[in-house]
C-alpha positions in Angstrom: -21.1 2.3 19.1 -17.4 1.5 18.1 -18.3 -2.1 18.3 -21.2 -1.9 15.9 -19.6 0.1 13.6 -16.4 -2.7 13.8 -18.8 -4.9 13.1 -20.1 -3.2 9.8 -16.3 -2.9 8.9 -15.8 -6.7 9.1 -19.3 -7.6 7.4 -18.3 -4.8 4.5 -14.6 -6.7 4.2 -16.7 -10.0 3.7 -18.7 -8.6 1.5 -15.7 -7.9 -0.3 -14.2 -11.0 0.0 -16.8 -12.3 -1.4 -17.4 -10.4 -4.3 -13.7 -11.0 -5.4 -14.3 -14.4 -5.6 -16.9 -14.6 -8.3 -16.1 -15.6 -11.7 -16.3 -12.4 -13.5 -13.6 -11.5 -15.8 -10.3 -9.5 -14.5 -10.5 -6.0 -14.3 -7.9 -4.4 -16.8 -5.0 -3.0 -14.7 -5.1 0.6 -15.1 -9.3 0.6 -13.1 -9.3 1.0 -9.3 -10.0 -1.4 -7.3 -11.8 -2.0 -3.2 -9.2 -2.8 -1.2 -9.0 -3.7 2.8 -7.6 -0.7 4.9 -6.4 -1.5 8.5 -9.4 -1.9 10.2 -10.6 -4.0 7.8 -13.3 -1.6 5.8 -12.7 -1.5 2.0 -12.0 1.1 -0.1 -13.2 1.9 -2.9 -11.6 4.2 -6.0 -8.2 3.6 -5.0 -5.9 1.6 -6.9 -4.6 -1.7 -6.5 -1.9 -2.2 -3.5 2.0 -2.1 -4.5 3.4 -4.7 -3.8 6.1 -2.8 -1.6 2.9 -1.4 0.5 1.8 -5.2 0.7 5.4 -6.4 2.1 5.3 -3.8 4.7 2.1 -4.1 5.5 2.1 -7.6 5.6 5.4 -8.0 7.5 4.5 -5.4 10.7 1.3 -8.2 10.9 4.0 -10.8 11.4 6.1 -8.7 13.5 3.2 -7.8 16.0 1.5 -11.4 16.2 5.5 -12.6 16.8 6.4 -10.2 19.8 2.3 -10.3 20.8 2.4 -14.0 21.5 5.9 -14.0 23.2 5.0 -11.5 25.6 1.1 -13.5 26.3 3.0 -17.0 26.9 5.6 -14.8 28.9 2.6 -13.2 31.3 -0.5 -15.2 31.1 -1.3 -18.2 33.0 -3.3 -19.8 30.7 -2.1 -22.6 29.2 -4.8 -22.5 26.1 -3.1 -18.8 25.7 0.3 -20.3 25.8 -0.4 -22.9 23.3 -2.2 -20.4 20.9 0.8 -17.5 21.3 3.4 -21.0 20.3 1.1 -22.3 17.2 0.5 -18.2 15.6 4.5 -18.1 16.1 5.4 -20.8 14.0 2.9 -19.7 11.4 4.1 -16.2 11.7 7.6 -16.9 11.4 7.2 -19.4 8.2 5.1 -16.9 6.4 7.3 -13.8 7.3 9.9 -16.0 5.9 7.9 -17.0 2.8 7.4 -12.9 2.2 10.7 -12.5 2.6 12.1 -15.1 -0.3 9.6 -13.4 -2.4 10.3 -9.9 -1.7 13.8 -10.9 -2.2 13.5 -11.4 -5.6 12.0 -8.2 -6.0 14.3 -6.4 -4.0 11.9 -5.9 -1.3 11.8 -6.9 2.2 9.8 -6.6 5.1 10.9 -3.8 7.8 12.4 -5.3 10.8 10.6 -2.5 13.0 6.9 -2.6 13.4 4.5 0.2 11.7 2.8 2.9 14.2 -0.6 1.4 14.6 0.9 -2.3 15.4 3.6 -0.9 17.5 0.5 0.7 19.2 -1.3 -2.3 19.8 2.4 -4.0 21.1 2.4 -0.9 23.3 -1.4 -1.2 24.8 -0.4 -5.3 25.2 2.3 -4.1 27.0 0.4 -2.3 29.9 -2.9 -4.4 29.9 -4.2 -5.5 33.3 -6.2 -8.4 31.3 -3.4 -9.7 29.3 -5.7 -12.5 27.9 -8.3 -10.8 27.1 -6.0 -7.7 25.5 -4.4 -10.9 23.3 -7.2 -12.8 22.5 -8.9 -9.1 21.0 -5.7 -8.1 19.3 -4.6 -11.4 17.6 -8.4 -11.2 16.3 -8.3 -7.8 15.0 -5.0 -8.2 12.9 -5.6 -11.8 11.3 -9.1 -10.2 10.1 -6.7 -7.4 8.8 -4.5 -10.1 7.5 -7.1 -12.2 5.8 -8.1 -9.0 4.0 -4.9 -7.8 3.1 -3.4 -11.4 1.4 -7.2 -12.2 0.1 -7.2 -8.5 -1.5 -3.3 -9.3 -2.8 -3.6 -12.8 -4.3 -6.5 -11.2 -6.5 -5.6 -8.0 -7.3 -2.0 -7.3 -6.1 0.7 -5.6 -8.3 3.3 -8.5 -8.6 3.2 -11.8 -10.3 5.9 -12.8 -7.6 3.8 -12.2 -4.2 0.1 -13.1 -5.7 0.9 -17.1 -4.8 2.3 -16.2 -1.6 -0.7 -13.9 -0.7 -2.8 -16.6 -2.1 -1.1 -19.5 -0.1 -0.8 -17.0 3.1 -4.7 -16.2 3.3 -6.2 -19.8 4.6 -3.9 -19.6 7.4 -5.0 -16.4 8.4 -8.7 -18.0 8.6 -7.1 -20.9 10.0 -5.8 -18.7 12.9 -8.9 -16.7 13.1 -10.9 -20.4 14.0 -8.3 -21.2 16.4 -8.6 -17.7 18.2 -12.1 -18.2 18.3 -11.6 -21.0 20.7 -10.1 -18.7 23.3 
């Protein structure tokens, strides 16, 4: 049942996705807006992410796929896990720094701890009997939530200043998404 309905979250983000890419006209600033939640499901009636929610949210995803993929090459055997956990650091580590010139400027930057529900997922990494498998599942889950978060941003985020860098962010996400797939 949890899968399924994990499932239906990810179709409904699509969906979402999708609809914010069609050419209809802006909506004025002051309407609500659907935007992604953790999991992925949108949300509708609530109003458009601040831009100190999307920094924080945004770097705890870098935090967690950083310390995630230095504790899988640290354990795992695999070799295609090793090279995976090496290539999502480097793209981890430019965008957290990309976030944080632009939430410099706003004088905003990314916590250097991670938020409950990643430090969570760190935590259940941590004591995983399967440490591939726990990887492979997690680095999945939090680029889809990462895909949705800087899609959602570069169209309807707050600030002029982090829209581009939401916008530029998002194709790596799905770029890391295809290369998880491979696992």
């Amino acid at each position: 049942m949890f899968r399924n309905s994990r499932n239906v979250c990810l179709l409904l983000s699509i969906a979402t996705l999708a609809a914010s890419c069609s050419t209809a006209p802006p909506q004025p600033a002051s309407s609500t807006r659907t935007l992604p939640n953790r999991a992925g499901a949108s949300l509708s009636a609530r109003p458009a992410i601040s831009a100190a929610d999307y920094v924080s949210r945004a770097g705890s995803i870098d935090l967690l796929v950083i310390e995630a993929s230095e504790l899988a090459r640290q354990r795992s055997a695999s070799t295609k896990i090793g090279d995976v956990a090496d290539r999502l650091t480097v793209v981890h580590k430019r965008t957290s720094s990309e976030l944080s010139l632009a939430g410099r400027r706003l004088n905003l930057l990314p916590s250097a701890a991670l938020d409950a529900p990643h430090q969570a997922m760190l935590n259940r990494l941590r004591g995983a009997a399967d440490i591939a498998r726990e990887y492979k599942s997690q680095m999945e889950e939090v680029h889809r939530e990462a895909l949705a978060l800087h899609s959602a941003y570069a169209s309807h985020g707050s600030s002029p200043t982090l829209r581009p860098v939401a916008a530029s962010i998002a194709p790596e996400m799905q770029q890391a998404l295809r290369l998880l797939s491979y696992l």
